[in-house]
N, C-alpha and C positions, 0 to 999 in steps of 0.2 A: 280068335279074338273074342274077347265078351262081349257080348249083345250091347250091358250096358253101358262098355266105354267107346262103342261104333255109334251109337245116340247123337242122329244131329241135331240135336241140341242150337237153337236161336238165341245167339249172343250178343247180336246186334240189334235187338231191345231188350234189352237187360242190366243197362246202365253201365253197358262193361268199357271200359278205356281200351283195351285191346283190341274191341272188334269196331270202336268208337270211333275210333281218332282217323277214319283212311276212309276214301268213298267204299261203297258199296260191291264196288268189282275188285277190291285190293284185298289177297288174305293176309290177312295180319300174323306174321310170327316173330313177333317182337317181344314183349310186354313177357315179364315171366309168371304167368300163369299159366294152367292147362287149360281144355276147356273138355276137362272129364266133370263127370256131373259126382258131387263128393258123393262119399261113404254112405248107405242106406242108414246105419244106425246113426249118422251124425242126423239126415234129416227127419229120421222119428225123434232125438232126442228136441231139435229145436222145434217141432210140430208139438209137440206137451207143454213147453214150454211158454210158446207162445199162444198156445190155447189156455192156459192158465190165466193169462190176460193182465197180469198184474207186472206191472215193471220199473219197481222200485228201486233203491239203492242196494245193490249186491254185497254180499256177508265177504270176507276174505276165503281164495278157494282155498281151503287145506286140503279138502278131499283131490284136487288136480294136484297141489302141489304132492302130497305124498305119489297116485300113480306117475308121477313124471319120477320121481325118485328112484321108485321101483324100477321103472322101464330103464332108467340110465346107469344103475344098476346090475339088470338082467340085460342089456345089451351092450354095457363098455367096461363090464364088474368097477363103475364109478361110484363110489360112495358119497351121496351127496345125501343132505340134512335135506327134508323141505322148509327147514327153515332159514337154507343159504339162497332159495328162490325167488328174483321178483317180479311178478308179471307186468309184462307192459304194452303197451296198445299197437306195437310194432316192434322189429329188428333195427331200424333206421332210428328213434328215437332214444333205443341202447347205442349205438353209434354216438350219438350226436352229445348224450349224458356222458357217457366214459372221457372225451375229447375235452368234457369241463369241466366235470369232476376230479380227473387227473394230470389235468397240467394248467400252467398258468399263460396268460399271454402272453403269444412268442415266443412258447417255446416250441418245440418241435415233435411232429406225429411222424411216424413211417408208415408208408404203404406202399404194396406191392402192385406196379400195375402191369399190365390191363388192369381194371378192375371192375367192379360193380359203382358206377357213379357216385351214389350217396359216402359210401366210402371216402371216397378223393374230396364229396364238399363239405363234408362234417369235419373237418379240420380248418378250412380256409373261412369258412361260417364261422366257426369257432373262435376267430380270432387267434389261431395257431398258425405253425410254419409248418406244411406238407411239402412232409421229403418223400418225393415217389423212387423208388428202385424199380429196377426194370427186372426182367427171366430172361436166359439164355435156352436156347434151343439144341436139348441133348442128345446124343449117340441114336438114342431109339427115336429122334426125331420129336420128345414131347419134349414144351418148356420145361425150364428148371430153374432152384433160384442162384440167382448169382449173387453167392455168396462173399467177395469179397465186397461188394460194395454194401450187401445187407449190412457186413459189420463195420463198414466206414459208416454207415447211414446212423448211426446207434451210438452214437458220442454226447459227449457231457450233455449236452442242451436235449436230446432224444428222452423224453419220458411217457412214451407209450407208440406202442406196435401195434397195428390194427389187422390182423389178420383175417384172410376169405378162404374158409376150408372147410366143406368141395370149392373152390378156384372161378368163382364167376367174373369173366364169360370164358375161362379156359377148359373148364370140365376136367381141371387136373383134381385127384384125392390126395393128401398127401403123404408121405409113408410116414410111419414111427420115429423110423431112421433119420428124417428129413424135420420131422416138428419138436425131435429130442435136442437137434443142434441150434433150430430156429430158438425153443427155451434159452437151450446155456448160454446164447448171446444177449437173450433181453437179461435172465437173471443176473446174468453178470456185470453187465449195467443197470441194474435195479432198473429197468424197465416194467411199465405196467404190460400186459397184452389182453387187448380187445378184440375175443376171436367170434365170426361170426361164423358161425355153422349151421345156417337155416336149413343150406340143403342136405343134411348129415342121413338123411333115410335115403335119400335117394341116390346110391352108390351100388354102380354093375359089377358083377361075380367076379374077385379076385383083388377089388381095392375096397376092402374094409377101412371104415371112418374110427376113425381113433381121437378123441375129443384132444387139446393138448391140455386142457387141466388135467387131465383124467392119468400125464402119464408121473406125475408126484404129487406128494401133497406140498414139496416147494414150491413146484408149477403152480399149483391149483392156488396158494397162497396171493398170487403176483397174476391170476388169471379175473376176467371176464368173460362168459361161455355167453353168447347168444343164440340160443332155438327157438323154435315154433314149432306149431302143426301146420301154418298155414300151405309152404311148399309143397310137403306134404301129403295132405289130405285136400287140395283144392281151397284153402278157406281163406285167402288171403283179405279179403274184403270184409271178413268178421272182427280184422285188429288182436287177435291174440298172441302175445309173444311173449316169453320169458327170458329172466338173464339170471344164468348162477353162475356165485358169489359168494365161495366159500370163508375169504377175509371178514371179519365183520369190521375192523376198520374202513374197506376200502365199500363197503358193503351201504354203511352209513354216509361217506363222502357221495356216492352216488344217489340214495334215495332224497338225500339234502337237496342234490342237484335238481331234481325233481320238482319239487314244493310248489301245487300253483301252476305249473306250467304241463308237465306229462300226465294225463290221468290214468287214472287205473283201468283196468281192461273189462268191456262193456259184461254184461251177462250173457247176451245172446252168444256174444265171444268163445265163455269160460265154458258155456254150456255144451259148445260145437268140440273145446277140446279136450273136454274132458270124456265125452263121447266118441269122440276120433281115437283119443290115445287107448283106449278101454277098449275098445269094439270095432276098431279100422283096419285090424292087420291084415284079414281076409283080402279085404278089395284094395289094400297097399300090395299086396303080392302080386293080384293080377295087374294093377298097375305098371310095374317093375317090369312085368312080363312085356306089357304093350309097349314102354317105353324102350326096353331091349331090342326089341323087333324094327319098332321106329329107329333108331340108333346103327342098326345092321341096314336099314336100308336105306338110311342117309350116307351112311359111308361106302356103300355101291356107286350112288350115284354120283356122291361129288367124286370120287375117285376114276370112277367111266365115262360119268357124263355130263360133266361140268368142265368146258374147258379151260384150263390154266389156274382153278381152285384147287386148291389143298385144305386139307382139315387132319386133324388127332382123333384117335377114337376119346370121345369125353368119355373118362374115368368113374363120372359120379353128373349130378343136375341132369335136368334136359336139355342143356342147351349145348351147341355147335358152333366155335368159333373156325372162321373159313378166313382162310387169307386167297385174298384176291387181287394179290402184287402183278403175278402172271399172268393178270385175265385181262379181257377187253373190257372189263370194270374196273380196273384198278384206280382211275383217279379219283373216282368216287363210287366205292359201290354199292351204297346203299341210297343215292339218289336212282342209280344206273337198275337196281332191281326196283324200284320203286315205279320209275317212270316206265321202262324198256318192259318188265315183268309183271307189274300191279301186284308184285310181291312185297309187303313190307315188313322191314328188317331192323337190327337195332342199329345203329350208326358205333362204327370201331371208334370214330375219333372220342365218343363221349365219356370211352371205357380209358382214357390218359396216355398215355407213353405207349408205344406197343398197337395203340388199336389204327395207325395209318393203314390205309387199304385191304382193313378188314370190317365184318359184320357179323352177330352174331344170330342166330337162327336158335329159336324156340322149337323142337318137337315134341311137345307135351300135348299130341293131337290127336285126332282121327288121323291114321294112316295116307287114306283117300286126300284126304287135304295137304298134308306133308309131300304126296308124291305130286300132285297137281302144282306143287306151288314150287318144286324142283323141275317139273318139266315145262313150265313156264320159265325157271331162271336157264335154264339149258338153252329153247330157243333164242333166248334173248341173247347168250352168249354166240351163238354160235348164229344168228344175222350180224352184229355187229363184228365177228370175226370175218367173216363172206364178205361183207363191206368194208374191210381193210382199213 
């Protein structure tokens, strides 16, 4: 392991909401952040920056936007302008823009759940009709979408698809195969699709991220790409994110949407990712690495010693959805590891359809902390199993 991502690092004065929100004796693996300490060159770049002392109104980046171009480029041979790029101060405010800029009130969003929360409220916020679809659970044991109802879901009133790919909280990636049919359904209903792909770096050996603009330039026409560095490179708290937009129709509809209300993405921001994306790859690899490791021994555990939890190996993210139907947690199990464990979790119900009697688990950690906070959920199960 690297020295510098075994760093125990004090998150609990640090303004952090993950290590914030739960007393003192509860490890928090909820909240999706790491708590690896970012990339050295991100923090020499924001240490000049801010020793410069001057912090005025920021120029537009072209210099980020061209290396993001590059990088999506030389990592999904995407051809993108950086003048189809718009940064913005989050992934969740691309969400929330797309949902108004592409449809009118009352009409209808699709989304896939479980999901990622802000997903499922950025429609109902919106004053739209959220039709959630659910996953079936396939041969090899991982979800899958269940495609009949995706395309009942997708009728007249349906004019935009919100997509989660890598799959939060399911850590599915999705194949070629599987996002080339998800297209011919929306195109075919002139559907918009708002694909969010924050966690697109963070994908284990053998499920390569395949952008779905990336697989036409029909797609890419009728697409919304949302990335960042934040997942990333640890940066979530600097507000940097981007959405390409290769329509300039619909490109325009959404900066409209804007006006006044989203602003533009701070300096300290651009500066961290423009530094991350340039100079991160190094300490992205070892990360992968810790996160693999983590990943192989989460799924030891719940599968030996966790009683009556099941889990998937996640394909892609840090994160670990655990169903816990079987367990002596099932009515509630993220009260039940909360209280019982002082482990805190994300709550299944919040993730829509699909998350009953489940929780998902963050290991974007020190190792030491991931197992301590598994062998605390073990006792827990397995007194309240002994107490019948």
């Amino acid at each position: 392991m690297n020295d510098t991502l075994d760093d125990r690092i004090d998150r609990g004065s640090s303004d952090s909401v993950k290590w914030g929100a739960y007393a003192p004796d509860v490890l928090p693996l909820w909240v999706a952040d790491m708590d690896f300490r970012s990339p050295p060159a991100v923090l020499d770049a924001l240490a000049q920056r801010v020793a410069h002392g001057v912090f005025g109104y920021g120029k537009e980046p072209r210099e980020l936007a061209e290396v993001i171009s590059a990088r999506l480029g030389r990592l999904y041979s995407w051809d993108v302008s950086p003048g189809d790029i718009v940064f913005l101060p989050g992934v969740v405010p691309g969400l929330y823009l797309s949902c108004r800029a592409f449809t009118e009130s009352g009409e209808k969003v699709v989304v896939q759940t479980p999901v990622y929360p802000p997903i499922r409220r950025a429609p109902i916020d919106s004053g739209r009709t959220s039709v959630e679809v659910g996953f079936v659970r396939g041969e090899d044991g991982q979800l899958a979408i269940e495609w009949d109802a995706f395309g009942q879901a997708l009728d007249a009133q349906a004019k935009l698809f919100v997509l989660c790919n890598p799959q939060n909280p399911l850590g599915r990636v999705f194949t070629r195969e599987e996002l080339e049919r998800i297209a011919e359904h929306c195109l075919r209903r002139d559907v918009v699709i708002c694909s969010d792909e924050i966690h697109c770096d963070l994908v284990f050996p053998g499920y390569p991220h395949v952008p779905i603009a990336a697989l036409s330039p029909e797609v890419a026409q009728r697409t919304i790409t949302l990335m960042a560095p934040s997942k990333t490179y640890n940066l979530a708290g600097l507000d940097c994110s981007f959405a390409v937009i290769p329509n300039p129709e619909l490109r325009a509809r959404f900066q409209k949407s804007r006006r006044g209300l989203v602003p533009q993405v701070n300096i300290l921001g651009l500066t961290a990712g423009l530094a991350a994306y340039r100079d991160g790859q190094g300490w992205l690899d070892e990360v992968l690495g810790q996160l693999t490791a983590n990943r192989n021994a989460l799924l030891d555990q719940v599968r030996n010693h966790l009683p009556g939890v099941r889990t998937t190996a996640p394909e892609g993210t840090y994160l670990a959805w655990l169903d816990c139907r079987q367990s002596p947690a099932a009515e509630n199990p993220y009260q039940f590891f909360l209280t019982r464990a002082k482990v805190a979790l994300s709550d299944g119900l919040t993730f829509g359809a699909g998350g009953e009697g489940h929780v998902r688990l963050n290991f974007g950690c020190r190792q030491t902390v991931l197992l301590e906070a598994l062998a605390r959920m073990r006792r827990a199960l397995e007194k309240a199993e002994a107490s019948g």
